[in-house]
C-alpha positions in Angstrom: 135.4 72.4 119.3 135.4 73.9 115.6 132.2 72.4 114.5 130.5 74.3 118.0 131.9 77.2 117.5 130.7 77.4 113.7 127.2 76.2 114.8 127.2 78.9 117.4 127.9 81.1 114.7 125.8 79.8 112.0 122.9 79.7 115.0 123.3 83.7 115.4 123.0 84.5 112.1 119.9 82.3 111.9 118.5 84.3 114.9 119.6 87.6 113.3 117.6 86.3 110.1 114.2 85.5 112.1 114.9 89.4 113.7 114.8 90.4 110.5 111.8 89.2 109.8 110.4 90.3 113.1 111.6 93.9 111.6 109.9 93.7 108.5 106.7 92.5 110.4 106.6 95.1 112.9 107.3 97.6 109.8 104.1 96.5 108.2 101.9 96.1 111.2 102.9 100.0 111.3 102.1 100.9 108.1 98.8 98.9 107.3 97.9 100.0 111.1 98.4 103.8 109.4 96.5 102.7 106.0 93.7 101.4 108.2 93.4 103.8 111.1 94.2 101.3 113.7 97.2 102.1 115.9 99.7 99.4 117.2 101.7 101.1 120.2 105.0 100.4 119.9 105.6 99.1 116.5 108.4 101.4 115.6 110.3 100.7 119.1 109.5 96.5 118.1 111.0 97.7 114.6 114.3 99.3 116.0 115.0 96.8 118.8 114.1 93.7 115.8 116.6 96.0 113.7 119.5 96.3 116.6 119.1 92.6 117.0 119.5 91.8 113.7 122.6 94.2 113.6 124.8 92.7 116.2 123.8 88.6 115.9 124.9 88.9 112.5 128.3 90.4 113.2 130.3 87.0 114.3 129.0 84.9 111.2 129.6 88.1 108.8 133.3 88.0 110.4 133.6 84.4 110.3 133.3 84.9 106.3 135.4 87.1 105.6 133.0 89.8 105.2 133.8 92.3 107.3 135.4 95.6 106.0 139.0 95.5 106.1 141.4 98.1 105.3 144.4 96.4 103.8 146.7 99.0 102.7 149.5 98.5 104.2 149.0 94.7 104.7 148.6 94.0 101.4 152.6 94.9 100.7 153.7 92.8 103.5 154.7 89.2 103.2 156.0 87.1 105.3 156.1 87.4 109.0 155.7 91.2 108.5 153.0 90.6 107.5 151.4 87.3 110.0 152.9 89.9 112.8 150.6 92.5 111.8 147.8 89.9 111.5 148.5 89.1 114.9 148.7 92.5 116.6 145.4 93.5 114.7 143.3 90.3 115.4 145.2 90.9 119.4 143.7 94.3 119.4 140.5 93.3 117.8 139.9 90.5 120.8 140.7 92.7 123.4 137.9 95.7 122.0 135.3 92.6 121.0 135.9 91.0 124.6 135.7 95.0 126.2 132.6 96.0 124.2 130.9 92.4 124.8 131.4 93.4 128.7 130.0 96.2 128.8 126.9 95.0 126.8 126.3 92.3 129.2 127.0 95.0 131.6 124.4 97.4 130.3 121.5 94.7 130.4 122.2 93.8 133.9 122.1 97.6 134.9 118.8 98.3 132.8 117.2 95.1 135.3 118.8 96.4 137.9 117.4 99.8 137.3 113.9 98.7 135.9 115.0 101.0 133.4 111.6 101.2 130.5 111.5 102.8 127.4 110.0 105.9 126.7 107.2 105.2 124.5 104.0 104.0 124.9 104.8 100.4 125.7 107.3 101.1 128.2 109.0 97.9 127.8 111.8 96.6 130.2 114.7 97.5 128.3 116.7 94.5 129.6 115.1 92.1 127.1 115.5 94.1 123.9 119.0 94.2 125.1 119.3 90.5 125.5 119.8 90.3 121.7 122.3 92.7 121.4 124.7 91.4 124.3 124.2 87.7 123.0 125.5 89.1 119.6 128.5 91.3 121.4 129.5 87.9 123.3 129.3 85.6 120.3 131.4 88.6 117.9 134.0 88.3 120.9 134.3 84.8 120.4 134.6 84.8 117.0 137.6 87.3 117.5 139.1 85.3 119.7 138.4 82.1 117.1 140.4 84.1 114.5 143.1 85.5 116.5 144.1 81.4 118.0 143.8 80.3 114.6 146.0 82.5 113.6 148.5 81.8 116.4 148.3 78.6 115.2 148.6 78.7 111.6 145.2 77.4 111.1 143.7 80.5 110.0 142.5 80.7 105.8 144.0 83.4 104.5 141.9 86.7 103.6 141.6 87.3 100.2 140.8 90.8 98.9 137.2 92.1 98.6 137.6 91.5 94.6 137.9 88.3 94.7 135.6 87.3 97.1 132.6 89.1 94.7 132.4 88.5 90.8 129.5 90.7 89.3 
């Protein structure tokens, strides 16, 4: 189950990278269509929805790694189980918004088909599909809280170390 779950992971970050790319494409297709006089329709709605995609498949592997911001001010002066209690009640808390806002993602892009709902611009593309990305990366993020908040039930879970020393410049 652990080696899944960190391919699933590793496999949305890889699809947040190729978004990424799609971004900077679309961004250039804009701005040599402007250089050139040749308009692309829809090329800064392709830009955001690449960007938004990017955004939220990246958000279970950036967790995964420790490299989400944390604030650690009062956890840092606990020890103990203090401390793995407040662990527990955040990474609790933390599964139970992930799970609520993956929902209502999934819930949005079933509404949007529902609807037909289009965009506004010239493309008026079905909003379901940009969407897609964005519930797919809400899902997988609510996993990955989940992921962290068993493993720390169980003990398995690497401790977080603080931000400097994770990064030496």
């Amino acid at each position: 189950m652990r080696a899944a779950l960190d391919r699933l992971y590793v496999a949305a970050a890889a699809l947040a990278a190729v978004f990424m790319v799609g971004t900077l494409a679309f961004v250039c297709l804009g701005i040599g269509g402007r250089l050139f006089d040749w308009y692309v329709p829809g090329t800064d709605a392709y830009a955001g929805y690449c960007m938004a995609a990017t955004g939220f498949l990246a958000l279970a592997h950036t967790l995964k790694r420790g490299e989400h911001i944390r604030v650690t001010l009062v956890l840092e002066r606990l020890t103990g189980r203090p401390r793995r209690g407040l662990e527990i009640a955040a990474l609790a808390v933390a599964s139970l918004l992930a799970c609520a806002f993956a929902y209502y993602c999934v819930r949005l892009v079933y509404q949007s088909w529902d609807f037909h709902d289009v965009s506004t611009g010239n493309d008026a593309t079905p909003l379901w599909i940009p969407q897609i990305a964005m519930a797919v990366g809400a899902v997988v993020f609510a996993i990955a809280f989940v992921d962290e908040f068993v493993a720390e039930l169980r003990g398995a879970r690497a401790p977080v170390l603080p931000a400097e020393a994770l990064h030496s410049e």
